[in-house]
C-alpha positions as CSV (number, residue, x, y, z in Angstrom):
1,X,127.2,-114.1,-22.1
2,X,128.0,-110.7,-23.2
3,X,125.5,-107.4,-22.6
4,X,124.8,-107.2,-26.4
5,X,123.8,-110.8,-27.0
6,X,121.7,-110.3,-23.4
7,X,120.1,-107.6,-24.6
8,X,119.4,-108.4,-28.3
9,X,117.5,-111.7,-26.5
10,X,115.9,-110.0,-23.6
11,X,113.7,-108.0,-26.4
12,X,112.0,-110.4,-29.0
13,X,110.5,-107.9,-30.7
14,X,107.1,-109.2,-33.2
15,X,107.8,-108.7,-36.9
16,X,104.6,-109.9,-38.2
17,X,102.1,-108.1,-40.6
18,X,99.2,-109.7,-38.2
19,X,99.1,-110.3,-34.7
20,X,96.4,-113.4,-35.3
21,X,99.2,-115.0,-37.4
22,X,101.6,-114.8,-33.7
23,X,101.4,-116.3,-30.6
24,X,100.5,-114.1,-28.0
25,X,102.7,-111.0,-26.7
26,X,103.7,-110.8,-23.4
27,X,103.6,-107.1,-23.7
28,X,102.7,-104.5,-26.1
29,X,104.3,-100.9,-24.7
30,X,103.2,-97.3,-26.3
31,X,103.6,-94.4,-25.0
32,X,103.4,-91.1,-26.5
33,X,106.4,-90.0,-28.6
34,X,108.4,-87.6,-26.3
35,X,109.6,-90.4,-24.0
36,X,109.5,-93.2,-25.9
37,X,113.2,-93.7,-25.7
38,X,113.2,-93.1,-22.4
39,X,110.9,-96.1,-21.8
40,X,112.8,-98.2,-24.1
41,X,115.5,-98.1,-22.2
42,X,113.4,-98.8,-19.0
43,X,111.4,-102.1,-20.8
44,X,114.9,-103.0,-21.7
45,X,116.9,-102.8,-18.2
46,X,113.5,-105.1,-16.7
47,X,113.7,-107.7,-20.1
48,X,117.5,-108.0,-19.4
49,X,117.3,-108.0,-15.8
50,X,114.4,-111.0,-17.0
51,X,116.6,-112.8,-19.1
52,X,119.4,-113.3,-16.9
53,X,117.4,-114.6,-14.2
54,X,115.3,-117.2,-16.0
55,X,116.8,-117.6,-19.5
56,X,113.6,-116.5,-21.2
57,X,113.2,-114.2,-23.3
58,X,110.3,-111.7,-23.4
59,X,107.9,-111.4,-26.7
60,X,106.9,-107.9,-26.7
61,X,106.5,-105.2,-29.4
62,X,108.0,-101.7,-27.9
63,X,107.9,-99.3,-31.0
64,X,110.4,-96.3,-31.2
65,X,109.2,-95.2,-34.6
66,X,107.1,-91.8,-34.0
67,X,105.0,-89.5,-36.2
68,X,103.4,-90.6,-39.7
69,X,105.9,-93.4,-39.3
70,X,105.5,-94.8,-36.0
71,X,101.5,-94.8,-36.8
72,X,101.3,-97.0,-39.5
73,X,104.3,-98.9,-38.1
74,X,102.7,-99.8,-35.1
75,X,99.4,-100.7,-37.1
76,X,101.3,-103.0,-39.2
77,X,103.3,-105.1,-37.1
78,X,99.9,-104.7,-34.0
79,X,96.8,-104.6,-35.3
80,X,95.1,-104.2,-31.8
81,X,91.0,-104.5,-34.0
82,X,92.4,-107.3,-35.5
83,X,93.1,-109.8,-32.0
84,X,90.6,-112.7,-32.5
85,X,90.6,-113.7,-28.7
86,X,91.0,-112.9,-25.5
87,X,93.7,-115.9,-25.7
88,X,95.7,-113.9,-28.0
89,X,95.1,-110.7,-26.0
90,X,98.8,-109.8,-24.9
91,X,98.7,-110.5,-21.2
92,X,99.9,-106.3,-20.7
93,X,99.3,-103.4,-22.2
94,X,100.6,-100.1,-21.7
95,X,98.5,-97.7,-23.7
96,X,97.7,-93.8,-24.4
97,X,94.6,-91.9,-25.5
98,X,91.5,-93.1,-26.9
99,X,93.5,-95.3,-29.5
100,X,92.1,-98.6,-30.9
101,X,90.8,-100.2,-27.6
102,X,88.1,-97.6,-27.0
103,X,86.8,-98.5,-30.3
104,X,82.9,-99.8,-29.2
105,X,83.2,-102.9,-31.2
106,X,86.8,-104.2,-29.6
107,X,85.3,-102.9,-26.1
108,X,82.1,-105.5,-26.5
109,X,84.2,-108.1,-27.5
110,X,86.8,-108.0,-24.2
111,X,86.0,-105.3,-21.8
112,X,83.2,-105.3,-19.0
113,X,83.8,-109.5,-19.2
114,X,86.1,-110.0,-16.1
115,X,89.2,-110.8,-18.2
116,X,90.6,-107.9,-16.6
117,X,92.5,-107.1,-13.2
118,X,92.2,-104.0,-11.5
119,X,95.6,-102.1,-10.3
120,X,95.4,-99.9,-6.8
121,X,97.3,-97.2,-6.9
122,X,98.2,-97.0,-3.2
123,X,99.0,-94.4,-2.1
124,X,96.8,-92.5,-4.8
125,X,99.1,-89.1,-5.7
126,X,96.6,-86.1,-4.1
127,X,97.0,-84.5,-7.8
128,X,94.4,-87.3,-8.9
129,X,92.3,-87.6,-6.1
130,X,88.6,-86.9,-7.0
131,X,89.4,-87.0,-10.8
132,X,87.1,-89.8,-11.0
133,X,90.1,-91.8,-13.3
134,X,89.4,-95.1,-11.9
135,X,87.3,-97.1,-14.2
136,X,84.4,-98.6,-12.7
137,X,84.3,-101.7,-14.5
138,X,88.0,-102.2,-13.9
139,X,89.7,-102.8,-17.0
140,X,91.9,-100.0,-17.5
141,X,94.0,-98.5,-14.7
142,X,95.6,-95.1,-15.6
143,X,99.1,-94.2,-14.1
144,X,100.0,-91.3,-15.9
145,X,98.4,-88.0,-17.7
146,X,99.7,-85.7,-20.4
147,X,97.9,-82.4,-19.7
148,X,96.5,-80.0,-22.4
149,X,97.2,-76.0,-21.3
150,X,97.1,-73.0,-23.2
151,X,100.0,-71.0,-24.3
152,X,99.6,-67.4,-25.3
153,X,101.8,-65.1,-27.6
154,X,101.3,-61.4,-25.8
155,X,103.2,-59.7,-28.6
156,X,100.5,-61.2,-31.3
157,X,97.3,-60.8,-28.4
158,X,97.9,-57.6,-29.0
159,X,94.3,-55.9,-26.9
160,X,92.5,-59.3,-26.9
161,X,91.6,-60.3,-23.3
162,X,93.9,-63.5,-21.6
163,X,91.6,-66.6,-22.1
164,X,91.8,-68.0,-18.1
165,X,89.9,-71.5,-19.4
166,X,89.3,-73.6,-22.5
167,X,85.5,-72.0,-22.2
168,X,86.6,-68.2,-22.7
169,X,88.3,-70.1,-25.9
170,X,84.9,-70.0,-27.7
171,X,84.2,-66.5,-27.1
172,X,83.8,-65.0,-31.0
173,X,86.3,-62.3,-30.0
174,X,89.4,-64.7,-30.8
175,X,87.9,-66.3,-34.5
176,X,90.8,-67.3,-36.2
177,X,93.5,-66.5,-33.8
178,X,94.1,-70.1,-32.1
179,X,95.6,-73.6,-33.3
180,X,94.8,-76.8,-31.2
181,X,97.1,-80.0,-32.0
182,X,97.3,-82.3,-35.0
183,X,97.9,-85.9,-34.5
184,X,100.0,-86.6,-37.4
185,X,98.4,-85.0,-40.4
186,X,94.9,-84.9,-39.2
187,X,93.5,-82.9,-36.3
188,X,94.0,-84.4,-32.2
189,X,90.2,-85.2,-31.5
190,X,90.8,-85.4,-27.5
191,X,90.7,-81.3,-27.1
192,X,87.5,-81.3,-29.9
193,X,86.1,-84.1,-27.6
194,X,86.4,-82.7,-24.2
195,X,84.5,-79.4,-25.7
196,X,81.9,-81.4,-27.1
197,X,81.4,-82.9,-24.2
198,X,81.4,-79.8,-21.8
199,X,79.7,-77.7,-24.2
200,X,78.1,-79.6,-26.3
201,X,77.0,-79.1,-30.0
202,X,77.5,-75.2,-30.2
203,X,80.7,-75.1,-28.3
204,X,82.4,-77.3,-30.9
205,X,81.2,-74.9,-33.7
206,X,82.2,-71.8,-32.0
207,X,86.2,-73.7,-31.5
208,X,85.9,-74.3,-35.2
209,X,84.9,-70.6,-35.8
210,X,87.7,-69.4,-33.6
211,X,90.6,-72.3,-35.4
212,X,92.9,-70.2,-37.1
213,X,95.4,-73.1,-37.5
214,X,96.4,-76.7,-36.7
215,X,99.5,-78.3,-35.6
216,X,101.8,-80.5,-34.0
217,X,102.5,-79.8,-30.3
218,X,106.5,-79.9,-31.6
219,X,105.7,-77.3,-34.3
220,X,104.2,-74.9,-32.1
221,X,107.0,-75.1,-29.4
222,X,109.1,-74.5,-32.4
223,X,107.3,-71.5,-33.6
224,X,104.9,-69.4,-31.0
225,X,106.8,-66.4,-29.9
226,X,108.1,-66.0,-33.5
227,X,107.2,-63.9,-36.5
228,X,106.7,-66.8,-37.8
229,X,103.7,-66.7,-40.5
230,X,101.8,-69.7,-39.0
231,X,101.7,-68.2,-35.8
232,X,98.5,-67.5,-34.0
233,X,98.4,-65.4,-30.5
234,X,96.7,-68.6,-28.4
235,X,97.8,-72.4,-28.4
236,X,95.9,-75.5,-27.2
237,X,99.2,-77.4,-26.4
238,X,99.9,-80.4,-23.8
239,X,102.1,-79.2,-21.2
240,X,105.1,-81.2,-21.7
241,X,105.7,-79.2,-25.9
242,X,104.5,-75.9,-23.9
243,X,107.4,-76.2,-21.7
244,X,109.8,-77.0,-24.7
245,X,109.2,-73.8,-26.2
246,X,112.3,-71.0,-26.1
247,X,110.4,-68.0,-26.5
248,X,109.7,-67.1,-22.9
249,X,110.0,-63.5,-22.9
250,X,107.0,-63.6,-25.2
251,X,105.1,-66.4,-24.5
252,X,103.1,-67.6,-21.3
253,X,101.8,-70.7,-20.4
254,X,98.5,-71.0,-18.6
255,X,96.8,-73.5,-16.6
256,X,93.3,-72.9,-16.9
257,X,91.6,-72.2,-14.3
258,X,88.5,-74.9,-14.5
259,X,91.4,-77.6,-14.9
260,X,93.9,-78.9,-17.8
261,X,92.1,-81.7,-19.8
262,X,94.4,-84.8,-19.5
263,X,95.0,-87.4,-22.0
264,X,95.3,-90.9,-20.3
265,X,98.4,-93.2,-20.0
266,X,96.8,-96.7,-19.0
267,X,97.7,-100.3,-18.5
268,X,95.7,-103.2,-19.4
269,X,96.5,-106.4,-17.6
270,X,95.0,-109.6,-17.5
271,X,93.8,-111.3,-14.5
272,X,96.3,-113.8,-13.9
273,X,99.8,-112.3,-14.8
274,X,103.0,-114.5,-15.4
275,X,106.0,-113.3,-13.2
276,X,107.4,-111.4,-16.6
277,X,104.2,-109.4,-16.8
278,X,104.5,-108.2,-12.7
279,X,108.0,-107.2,-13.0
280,X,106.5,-105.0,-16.5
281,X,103.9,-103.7,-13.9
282,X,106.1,-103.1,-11.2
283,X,108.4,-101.1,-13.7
284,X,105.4,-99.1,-14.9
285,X,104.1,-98.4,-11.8
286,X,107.1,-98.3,-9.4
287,X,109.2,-95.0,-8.0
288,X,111.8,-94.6,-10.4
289,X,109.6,-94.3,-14.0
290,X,106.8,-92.9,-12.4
291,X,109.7,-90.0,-11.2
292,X,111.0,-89.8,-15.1
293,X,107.0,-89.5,-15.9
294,X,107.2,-86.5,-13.8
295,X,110.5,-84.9,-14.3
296,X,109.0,-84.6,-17.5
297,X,105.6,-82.5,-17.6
298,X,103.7,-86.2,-17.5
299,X,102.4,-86.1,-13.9
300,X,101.7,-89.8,-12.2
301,X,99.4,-91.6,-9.6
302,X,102.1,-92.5,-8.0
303,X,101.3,-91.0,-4.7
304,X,105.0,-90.8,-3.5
305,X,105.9,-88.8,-6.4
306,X,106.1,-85.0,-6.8
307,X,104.1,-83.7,-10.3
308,X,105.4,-80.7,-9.8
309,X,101.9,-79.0,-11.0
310,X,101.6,-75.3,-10.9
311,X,100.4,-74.1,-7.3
312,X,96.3,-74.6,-7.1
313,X,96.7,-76.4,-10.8
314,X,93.8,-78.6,-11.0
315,X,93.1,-81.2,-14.0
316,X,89.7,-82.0,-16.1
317,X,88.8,-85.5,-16.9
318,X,86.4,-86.4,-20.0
319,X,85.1,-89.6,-18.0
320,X,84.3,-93.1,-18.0
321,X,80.4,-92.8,-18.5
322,X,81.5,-90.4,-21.8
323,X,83.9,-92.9,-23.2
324,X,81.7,-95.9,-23.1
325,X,78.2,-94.4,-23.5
326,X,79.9,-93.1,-27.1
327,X,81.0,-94.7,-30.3
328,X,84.3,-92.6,-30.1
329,X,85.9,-93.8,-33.3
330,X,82.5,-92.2,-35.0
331,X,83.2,-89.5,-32.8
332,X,87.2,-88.9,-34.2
333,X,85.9,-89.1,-37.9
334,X,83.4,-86.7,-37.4
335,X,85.7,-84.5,-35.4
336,X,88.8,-84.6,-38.1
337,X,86.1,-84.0,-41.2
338,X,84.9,-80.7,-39.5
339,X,88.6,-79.7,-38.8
340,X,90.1,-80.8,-41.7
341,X,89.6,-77.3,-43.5
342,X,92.3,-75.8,-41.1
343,X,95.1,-78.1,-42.2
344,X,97.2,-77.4,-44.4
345,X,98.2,-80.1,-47.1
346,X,101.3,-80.2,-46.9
347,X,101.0,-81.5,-43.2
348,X,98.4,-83.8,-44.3
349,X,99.2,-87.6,-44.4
């Protein structure tokens, strides 16, 4: 059988407008947009490497669409508040942010219930020791971050002081002179969030006082260290675009010093896995992805690989009691309505 019939089987990929109207997935694999190709090709290698030994085929939806696009795609063909059971729960997930299945209403209906294994991460990688990632009711297992720094233009900073955290952020002195990230024509609520919860009420209106703009991570790569007109002096920007970005004579990025808030990359696996599922897992979790993860400004739990963090670099999670204690898709409306202001329309959906 030749490679390209192989590898147009080894990928069934679900074309439905409703999940309920399908059997179950095997596997439903989202990552955020920077490496999704990356970990196409990876799914693909294991789904060949599948096929060939056991003539199956695997039933998994892998999107590659990103932005606007890649949104409402994925929402159309995997409607994760739409899956009636646990038996049409695919039996892996691999999942980013505080999408869909933190949504309070799709936790109470499968989380907390036992349906859900627990994954060790042995040995634990000493960059996420003590980061209290490990959820105590053991339905998700996190194996990789995407930390948020801050990136400063000195040319535009002009006599302003250095922030050194996300706290010196809110000080009044820098109203209107930072943009935090847009999630595709509405504002990121993870960095909103994190302040929220470390500062509560009045640190959230003190960021909003001191938004000057908002947008993509991509965009600001593209831009800071310009004379471009949307620049600001100070970005909120995960590490990965911050690394992208070709202005380095003028621009510095900086870890802050009370930790980088980190954006979760989880799986969610049922208890009993079939043996397509465990060689998924194995991929996700094994030495040579978890090495791509890092390569790549995504550091990993995988404790034999090298994140390459910044010398005394430490990270922030929001934690587990915060997420579940929370209605966080009331939280994310509430968040992009007070934001909304700083968007322009013509990035808006």
């Amino acid at each position: 059988m030749s490679i390209v019939k192989v590898k147009k089987i080894a990928s069934e990929i679900v074309k439905s407008e409703n999940l309920a109207e399908k059997r179950k997935l095997d596997f439903l694999g989202m990552v955020p947009c920077p490496i999704k190709p990356k970990f196409h090709e990876f799914y693909e290698k294991t789904a060949k490497e599948y096929f060939l030994s056991t003539g199956r085929a695997l039933y998994a939806h892998v999107p590659l669409e990103c932005g606007c696009q890649g949104t409402e795609g994925e929402k159309r063909f995997v409607n994760i508040l739409d899956i009636p059971s646990i038996d049409m729960f695919p039996d892996l997930v691999a999942a980013f942010s505080f999408m869909d299945f933190f949504n309070s209403g799709f936790q109470s209906r499968f989380f907390s219930k036992g349906y859900f294994r627990h994954i060790p991460t042995v040995p634990l990688n000493r960059d996420f020791q003590g980061l209290g990632l490990e959820d105590p009711d053991g339905d998700f297992n996190i194996y990789s971050v995407f930390p948020t720094v801050i990136m400063v233009d000195k040319r535009k900073l002009g006599n302003l002081p250095v922030p050194k955290s996300f706290g010196d952020l809110l000080d009044p002195v820098y109203k209107g002179q930072i943009t935090i990230p847009s999630g595709h024509g509405t504002v990121s609520s993870l960095f909103p969030m994190y302040i929220l919860k470390e500062f509560g009420e009045a640190g959230l209106q003190a960021l909003d006082d001191n938004v000057g703009n908002i947008l993509h991570g991509a965009k600001m790569a593209k831009i800071a260290g310009t004379m471009n007109s949307e620049c600001t002096p100070i970005y909120v920007i995960t590490w990965f675009f911050a690394k992208t970005c070709a202005q380095t004579q003028y621009v510095d990025i900086i870890w802050p010093e009370d930790g980088a808030y980190i954006d979760p990359m989880y799986l969610i696996a049922k208890k009993e896995l079939p043996q397509e599922s465990e060689l998924l897992l194995n991929m996700l979790t094994g030495a040579d992805f978890s090495g791509f993860l890092a390569e790549n400004f995504f550091p990993t739990a995988n404790g034999m690989v090298d994140n390459r963090l910044p010398q005394g670099a430490k990270m922030k999670w929001i934690g587990w009691h915060f997420l579940k204690n929370n209605k966080i898709e009331e939280l994310t409306v509430r968040i992009e309505k007070i934001f909304d202001k700083h968007i322009k329309p013509e990035y808006k959906n």
